[in-house]
N, CA, C and O atoms as a GROMACS GRO file, in nm:
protein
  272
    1UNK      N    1   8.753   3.652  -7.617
    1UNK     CA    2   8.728   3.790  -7.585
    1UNK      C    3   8.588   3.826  -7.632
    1UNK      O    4   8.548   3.783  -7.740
    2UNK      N    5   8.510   3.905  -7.552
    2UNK     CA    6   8.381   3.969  -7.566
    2UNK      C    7   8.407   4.062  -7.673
    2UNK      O    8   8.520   4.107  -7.697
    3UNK      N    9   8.300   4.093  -7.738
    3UNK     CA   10   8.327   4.216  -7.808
    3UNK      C   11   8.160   4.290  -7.801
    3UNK      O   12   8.078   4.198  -7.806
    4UNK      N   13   8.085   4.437  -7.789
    4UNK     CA   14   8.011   4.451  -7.765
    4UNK      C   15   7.929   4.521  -7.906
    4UNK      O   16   7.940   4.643  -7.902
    5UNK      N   17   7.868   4.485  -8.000
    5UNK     CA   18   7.772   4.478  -8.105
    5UNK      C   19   7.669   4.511  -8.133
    5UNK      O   20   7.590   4.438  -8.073
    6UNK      N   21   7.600   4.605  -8.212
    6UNK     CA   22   7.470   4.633  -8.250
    6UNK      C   23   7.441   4.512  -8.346
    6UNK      O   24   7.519   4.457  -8.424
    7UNK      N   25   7.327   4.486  -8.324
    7UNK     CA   26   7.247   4.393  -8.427
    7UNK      C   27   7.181   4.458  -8.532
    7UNK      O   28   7.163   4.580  -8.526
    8UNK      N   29   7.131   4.370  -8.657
    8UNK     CA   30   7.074   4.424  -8.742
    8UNK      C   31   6.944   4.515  -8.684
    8UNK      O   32   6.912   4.620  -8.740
    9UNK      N   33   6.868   4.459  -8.560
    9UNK     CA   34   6.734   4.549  -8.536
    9UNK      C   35   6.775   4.686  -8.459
    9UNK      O   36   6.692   4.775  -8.437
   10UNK      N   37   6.928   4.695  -8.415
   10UNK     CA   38   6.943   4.806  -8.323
   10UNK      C   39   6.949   4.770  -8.174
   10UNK      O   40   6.964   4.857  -8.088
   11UNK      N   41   6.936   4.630  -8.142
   11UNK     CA   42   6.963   4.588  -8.032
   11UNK      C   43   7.101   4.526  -7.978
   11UNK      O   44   7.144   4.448  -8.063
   12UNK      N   45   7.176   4.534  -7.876
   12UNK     CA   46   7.330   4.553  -7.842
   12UNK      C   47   7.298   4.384  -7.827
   12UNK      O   48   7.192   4.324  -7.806
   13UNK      N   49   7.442   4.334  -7.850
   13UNK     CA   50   7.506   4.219  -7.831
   13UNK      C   51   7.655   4.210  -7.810
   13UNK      O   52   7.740   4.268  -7.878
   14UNK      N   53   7.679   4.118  -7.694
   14UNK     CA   54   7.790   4.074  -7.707
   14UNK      C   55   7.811   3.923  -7.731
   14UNK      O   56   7.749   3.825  -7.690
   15UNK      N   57   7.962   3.942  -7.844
   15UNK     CA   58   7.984   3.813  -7.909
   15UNK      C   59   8.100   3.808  -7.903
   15UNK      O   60   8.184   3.892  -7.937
   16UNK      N   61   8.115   3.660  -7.835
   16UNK     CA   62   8.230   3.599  -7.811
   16UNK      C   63   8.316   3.547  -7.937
   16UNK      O   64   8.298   3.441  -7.997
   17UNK      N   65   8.430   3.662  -7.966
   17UNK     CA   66   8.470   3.636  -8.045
   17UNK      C   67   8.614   3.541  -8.065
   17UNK      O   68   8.697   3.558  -8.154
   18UNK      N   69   8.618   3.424  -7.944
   18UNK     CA   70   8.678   3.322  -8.008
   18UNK      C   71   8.601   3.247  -8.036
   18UNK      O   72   8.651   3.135  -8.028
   19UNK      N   73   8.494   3.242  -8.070
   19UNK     CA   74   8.404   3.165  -8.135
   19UNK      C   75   8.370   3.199  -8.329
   19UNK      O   76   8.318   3.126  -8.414
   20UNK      N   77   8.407   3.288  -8.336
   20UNK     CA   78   8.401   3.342  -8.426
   20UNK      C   79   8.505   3.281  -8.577
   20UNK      O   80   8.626   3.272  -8.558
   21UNK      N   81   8.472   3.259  -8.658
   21UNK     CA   82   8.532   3.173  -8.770
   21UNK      C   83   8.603   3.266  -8.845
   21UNK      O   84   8.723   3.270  -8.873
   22UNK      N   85   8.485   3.360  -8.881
   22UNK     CA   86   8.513   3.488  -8.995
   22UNK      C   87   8.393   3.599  -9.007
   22UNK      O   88   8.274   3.580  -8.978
   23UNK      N   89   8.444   3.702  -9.051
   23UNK     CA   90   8.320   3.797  -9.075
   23UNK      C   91   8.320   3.890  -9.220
   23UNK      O   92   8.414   3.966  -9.240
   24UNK      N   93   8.231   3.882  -9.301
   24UNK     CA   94   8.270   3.949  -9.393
   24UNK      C   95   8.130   4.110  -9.430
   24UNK      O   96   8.023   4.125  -9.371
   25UNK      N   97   8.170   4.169  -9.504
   25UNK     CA   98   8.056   4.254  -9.513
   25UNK      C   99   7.969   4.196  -9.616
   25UNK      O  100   8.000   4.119  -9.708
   26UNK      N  101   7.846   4.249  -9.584
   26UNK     CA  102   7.728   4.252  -9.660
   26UNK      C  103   7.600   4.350  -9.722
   26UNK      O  104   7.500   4.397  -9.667
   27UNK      N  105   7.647   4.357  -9.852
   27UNK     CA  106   7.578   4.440  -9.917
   27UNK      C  107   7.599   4.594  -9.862
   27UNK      O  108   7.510   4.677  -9.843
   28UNK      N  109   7.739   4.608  -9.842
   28UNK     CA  110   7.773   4.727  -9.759
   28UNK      C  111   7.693   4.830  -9.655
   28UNK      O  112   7.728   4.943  -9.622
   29UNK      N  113   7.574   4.754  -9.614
   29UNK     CA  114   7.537   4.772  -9.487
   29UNK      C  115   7.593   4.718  -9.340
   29UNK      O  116   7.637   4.780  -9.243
   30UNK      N  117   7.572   4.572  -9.364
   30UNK     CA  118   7.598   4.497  -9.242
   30UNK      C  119   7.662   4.404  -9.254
   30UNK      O  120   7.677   4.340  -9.357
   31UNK      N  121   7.725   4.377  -9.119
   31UNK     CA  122   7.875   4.255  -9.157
   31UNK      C  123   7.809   4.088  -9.092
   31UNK      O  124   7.724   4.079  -9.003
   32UNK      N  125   7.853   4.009  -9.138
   32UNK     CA  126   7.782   3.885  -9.115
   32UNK      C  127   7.875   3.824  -9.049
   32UNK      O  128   7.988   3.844  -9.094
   33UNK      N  129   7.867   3.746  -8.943
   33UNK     CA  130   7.984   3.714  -8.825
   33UNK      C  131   7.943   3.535  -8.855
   33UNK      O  132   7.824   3.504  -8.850
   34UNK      N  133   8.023   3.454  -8.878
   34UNK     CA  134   8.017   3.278  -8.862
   34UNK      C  135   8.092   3.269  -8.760
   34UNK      O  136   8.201   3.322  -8.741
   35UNK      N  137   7.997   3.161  -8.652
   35UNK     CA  138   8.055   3.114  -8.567
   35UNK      C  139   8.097   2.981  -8.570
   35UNK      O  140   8.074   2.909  -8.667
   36UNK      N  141   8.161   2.940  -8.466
   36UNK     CA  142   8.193   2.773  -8.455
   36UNK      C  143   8.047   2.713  -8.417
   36UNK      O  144   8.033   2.596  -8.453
   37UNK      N  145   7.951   2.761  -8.359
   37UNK     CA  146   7.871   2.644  -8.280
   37UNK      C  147   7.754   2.658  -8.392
   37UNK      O  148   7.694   2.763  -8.414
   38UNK      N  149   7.729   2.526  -8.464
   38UNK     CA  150   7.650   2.480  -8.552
   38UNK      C  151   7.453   2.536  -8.511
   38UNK      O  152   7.395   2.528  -8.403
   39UNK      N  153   7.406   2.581  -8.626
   39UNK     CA  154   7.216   2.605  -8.613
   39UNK      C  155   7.147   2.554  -8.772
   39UNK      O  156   7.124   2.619  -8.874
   40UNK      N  157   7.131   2.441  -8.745
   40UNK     CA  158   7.033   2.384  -8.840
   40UNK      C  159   7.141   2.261  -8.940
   40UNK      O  160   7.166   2.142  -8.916
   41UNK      N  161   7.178   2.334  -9.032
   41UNK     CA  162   7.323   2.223  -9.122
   41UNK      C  163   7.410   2.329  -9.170
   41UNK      O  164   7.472   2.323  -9.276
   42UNK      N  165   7.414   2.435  -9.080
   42UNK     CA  166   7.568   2.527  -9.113
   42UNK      C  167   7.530   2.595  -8.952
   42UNK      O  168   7.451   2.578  -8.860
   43UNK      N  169   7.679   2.708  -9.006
   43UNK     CA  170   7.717   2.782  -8.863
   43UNK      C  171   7.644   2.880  -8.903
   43UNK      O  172   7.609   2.919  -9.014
   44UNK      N  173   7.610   2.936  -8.730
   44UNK     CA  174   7.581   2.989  -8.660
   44UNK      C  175   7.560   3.143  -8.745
   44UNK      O  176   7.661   3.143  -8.816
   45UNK      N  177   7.502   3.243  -8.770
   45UNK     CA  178   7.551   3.398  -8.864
   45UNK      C  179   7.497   3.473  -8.773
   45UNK      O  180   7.384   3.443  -8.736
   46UNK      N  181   7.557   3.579  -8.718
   46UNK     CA  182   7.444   3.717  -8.664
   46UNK      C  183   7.499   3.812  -8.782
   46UNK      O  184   7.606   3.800  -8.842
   47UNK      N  185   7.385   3.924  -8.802
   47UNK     CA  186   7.409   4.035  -8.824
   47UNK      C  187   7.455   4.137  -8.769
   47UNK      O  188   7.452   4.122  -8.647
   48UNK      N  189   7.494   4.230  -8.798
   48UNK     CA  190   7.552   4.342  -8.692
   48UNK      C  191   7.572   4.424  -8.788
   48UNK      O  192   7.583   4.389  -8.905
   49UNK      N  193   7.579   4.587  -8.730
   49UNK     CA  194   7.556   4.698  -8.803
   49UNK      C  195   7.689   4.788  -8.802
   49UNK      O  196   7.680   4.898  -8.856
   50UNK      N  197   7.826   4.746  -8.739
   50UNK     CA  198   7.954   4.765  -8.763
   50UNK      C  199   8.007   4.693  -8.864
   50UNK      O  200   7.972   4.579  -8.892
   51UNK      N  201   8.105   4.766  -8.928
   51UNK     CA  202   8.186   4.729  -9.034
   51UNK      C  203   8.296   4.679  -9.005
   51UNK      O  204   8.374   4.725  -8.921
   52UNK      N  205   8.317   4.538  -9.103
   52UNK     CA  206   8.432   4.421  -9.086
   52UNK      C  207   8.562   4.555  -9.046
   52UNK      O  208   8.586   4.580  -8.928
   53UNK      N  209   8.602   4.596  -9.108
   53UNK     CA  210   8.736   4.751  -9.036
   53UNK      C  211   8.694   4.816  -8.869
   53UNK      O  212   8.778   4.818  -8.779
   54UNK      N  213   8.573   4.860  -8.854
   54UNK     CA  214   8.527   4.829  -8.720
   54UNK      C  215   8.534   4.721  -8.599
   54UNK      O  216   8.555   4.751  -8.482
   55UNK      N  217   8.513   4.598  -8.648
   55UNK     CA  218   8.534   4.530  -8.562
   55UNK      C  219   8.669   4.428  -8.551
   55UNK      O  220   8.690   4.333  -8.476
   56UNK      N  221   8.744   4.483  -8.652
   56UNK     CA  222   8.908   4.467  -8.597
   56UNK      C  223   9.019   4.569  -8.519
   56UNK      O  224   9.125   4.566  -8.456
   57UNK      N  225   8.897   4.681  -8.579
   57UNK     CA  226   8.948   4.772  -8.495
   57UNK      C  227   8.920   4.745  -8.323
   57UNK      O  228   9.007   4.740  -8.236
   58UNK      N  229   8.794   4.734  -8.308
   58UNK     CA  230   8.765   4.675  -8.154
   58UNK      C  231   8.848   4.550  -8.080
   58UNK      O  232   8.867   4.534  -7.959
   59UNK      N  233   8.892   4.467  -8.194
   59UNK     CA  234   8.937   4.318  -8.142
   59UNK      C  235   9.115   4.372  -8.112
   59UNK      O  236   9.175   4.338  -8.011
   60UNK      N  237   9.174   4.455  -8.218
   60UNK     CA  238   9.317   4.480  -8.191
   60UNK      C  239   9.328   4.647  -8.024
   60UNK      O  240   9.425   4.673  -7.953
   61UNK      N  241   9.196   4.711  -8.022
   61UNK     CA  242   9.216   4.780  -7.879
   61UNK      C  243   9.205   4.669  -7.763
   61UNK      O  244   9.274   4.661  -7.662
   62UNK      N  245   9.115   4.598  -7.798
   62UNK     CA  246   9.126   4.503  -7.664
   62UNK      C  247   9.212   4.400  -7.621
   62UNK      O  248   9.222   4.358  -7.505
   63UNK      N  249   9.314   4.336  -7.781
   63UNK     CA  250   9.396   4.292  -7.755
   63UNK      C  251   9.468   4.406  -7.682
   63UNK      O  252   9.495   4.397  -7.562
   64UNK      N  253   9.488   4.474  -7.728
   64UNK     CA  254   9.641   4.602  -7.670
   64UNK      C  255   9.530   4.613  -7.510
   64UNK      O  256   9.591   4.569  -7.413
   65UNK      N  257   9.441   4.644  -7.490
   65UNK     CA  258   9.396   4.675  -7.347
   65UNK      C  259   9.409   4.574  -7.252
   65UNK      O  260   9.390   4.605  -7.135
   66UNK      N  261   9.447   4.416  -7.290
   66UNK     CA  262   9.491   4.333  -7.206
   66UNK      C  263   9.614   4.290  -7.231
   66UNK      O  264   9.641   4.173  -7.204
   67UNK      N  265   9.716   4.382  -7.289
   67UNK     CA  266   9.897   4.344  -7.284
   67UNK      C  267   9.924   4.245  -7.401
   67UNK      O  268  10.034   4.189  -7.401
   68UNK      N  269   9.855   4.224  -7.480
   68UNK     CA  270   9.886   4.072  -7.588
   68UNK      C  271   9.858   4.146  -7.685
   68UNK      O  272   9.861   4.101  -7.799
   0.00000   0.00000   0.00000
């Protein structure tokens, strides 16, 4: 499932979040997202400017908006 994201600069992203490992907050600004697909000798991190409670909130409407 897509999910649609501000980045740390204010620019929108969407991130495919079965790719997604875990996300935790940071420094109670911004939440740090690990993905599965490897960059350098670890996974993958974006920043984003929604909060880890935010973006389960997004992942459990869209589950319910596609019946699962």
């Amino acid at each position: 499932m897509w999910i649609e994201l501000t980045l740390d600069g204010g620019l929108m992203v969407f991130v495919n979040m079965d790719n997604v490992t875990d996300f935790s907050g940071l420094d109670g600004e911004l939440t740090v997202i690990r993905t599965t697909t490897t960059e350098g000798d670890g996974s993958r991190k974006i920043r984003v400017a929604e909060k880890p409670y935010q973006i389960m909130n997004m992942i459990v409407e869209e589950q319910r908006r596609r019946g699962g």
